[in-house]
C-alpha positions in Angstrom: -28.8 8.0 22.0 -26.2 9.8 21.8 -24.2 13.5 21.4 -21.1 13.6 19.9 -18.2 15.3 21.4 -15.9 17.7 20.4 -12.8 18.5 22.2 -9.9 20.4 21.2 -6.4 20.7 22.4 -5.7 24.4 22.8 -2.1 25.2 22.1 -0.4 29.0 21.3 -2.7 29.4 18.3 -6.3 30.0 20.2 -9.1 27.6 20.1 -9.9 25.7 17.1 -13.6 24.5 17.1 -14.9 20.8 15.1 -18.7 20.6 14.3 -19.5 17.6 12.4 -22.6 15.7 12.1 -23.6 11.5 11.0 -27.4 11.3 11.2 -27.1 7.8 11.7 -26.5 8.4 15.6 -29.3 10.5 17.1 -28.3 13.4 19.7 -28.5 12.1 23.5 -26.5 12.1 26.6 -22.9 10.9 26.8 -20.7 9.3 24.7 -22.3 6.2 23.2 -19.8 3.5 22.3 -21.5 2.0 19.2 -25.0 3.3 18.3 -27.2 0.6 20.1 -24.3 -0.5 22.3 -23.3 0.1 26.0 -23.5 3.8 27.5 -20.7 5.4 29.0 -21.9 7.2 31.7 -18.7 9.1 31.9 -17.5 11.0 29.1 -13.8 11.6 28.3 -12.6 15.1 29.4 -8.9 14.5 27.8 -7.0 13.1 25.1 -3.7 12.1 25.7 -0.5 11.4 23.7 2.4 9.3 25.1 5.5 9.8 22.6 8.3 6.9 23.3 11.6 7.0 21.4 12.0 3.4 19.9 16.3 3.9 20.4 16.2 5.9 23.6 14.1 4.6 26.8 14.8 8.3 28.2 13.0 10.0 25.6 9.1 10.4 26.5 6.9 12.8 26.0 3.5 13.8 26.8 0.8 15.7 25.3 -2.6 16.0 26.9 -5.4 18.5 26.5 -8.3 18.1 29.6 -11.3 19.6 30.4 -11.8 19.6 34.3 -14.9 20.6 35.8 -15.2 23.2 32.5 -11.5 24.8 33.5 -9.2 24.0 30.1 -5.7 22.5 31.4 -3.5 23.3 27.9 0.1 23.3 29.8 0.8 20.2 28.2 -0.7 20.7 24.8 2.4 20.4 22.9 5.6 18.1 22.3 9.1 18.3 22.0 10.8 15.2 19.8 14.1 14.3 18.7 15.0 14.9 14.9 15.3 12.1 12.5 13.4 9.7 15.5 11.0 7.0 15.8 8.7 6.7 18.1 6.0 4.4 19.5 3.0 6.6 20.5 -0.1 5.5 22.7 -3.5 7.2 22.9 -5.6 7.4 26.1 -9.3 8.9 27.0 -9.8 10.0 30.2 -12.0 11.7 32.4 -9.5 13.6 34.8 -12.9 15.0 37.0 -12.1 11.3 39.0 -9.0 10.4 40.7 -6.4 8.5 38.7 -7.2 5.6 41.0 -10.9 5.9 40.2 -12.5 2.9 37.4 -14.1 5.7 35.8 -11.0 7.6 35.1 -9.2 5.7 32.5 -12.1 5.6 29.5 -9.6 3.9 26.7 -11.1 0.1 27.8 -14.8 1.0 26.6 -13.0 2.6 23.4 -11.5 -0.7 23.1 -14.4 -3.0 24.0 -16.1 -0.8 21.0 -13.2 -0.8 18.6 -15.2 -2.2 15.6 -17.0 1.4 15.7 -13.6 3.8 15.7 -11.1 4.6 14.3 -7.8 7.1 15.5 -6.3 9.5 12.5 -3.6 12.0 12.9 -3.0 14.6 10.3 0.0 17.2 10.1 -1.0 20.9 9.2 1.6 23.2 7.9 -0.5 26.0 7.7 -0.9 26.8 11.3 1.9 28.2 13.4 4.8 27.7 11.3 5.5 25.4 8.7 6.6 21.6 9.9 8.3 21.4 6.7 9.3 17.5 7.5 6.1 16.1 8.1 5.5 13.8 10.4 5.3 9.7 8.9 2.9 7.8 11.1 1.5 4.0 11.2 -1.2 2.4 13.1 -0.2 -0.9 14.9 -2.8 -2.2 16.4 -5.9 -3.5 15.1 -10.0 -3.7 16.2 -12.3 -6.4 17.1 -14.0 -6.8 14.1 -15.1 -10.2 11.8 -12.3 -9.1 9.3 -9.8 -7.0 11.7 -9.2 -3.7 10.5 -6.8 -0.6 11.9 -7.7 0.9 15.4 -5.2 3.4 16.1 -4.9 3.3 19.9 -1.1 2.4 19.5 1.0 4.6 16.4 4.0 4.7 15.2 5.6 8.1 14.1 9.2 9.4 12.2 10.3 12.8 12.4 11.9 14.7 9.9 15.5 16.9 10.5 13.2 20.3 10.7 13.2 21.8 13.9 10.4 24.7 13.6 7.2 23.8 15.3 3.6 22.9 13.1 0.5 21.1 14.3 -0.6 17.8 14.5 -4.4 17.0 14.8 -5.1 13.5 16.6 -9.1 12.6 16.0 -11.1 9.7 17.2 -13.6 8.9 14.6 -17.0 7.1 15.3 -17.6 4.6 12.6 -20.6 2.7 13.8 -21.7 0.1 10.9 -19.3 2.2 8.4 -16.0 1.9 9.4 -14.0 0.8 6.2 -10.1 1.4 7.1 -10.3 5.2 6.0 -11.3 8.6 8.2 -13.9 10.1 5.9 -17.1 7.7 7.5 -19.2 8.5 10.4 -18.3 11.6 12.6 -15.3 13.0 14.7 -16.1 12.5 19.0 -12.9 14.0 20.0 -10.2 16.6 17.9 -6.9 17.6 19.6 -4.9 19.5 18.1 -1.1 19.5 19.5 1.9 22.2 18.7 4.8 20.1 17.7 8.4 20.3 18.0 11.2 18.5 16.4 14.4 19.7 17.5 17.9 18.6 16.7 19.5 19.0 20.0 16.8 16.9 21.9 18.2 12.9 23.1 
């Protein structure tokens, strides 16, 4: 059935590994979108982040950890935002081994189709690589297909803080088939990225 997944942005601290386990999914090929569901035949090789500044249409940012044909792309595992900002933020899965043009590229639609089984966290770390001493205040906006709707987390909204040393930000995608309840803790992690972040006062 199916085998979770466990990416991981690398950024200037190394690699940080995520082994977690939820017996009620057996191991299997792929990524399975809802135990019992639909197969995705190809599995996301990235994560990506899309940071927009709600009062400044010039301020985007990126972040994207990929995998591509086994060759880690971390160039762009990190973000640089304005101090004392909000920000709309948008999560993608891809699979970067097709072309951007390719069907099978763009993965966040069968993420979608499944939302009643996940769920998107983001958690601030201020043990890693400096201290983000302002942490970073975050909302999810959109919501899954479920009976009685509840959070999905495919479209975020963030606030920085006036600190401008870097910390890291961990962005998970959390399989909840037949458990999901609104919180992180149920079912396992498919996909961990963790991101170096920058707020700095001089940005916009």
């Amino acid at each position: 059935m199916t085998r979770k997944a466990t990416f991981v942005f690398i950024s200037l601290i190394g690699i940080v590994a995520v082994a977690s386990t939820w017996e009620a999914c057996k191991k299997g090929q792929g990524i399975h979108l809802g135990c019992g569901g639909p197969m995705v035949g190809n599995e996301p090789t990235s994560m990506m982040l899309i940071f927009s500044n709600v009062n400044n249409a010039a301020d985007v940012d990126t972040a994207l950890w990929a995998n591509y044909h086994g060759n880690i792309i971390a160039s762009q595992a990190h973000v640089t935002l304005s101090a004392n900002a909000g920000y709309r933020v948008n999560v993608r899965f891809l699979n970067i081994n097709y072309p951007a043009t390719s069907s099978s590229y763009d993965v966040t639609p069968s993420v979608q189709k499944e939302s009643s089984s996940y769920l998107v966290c983001f958690t601030d770390s201020l043990s890693m690589y400096g201290n983000l001493a302002s942490a970073l205040n975050w909302a999810r906006l959109d919501l899954d297909n479920s009976v009685e709707p509840m959070p999905l987390g495919l479209t975020d909204s963030f606030w920085t803080g006036p600190d401008s040393t870097s910390g890291i930000m961990a962005a998970t995608l959390h399989h909840q088939y037949k458990v999901k309840n609104g919180d992180c803790e149920p079912g396992y992690i498919d996909i961990q990225a963790l991101d170096t972040i920058y707020i700095s006062p001089s940005k916009g």
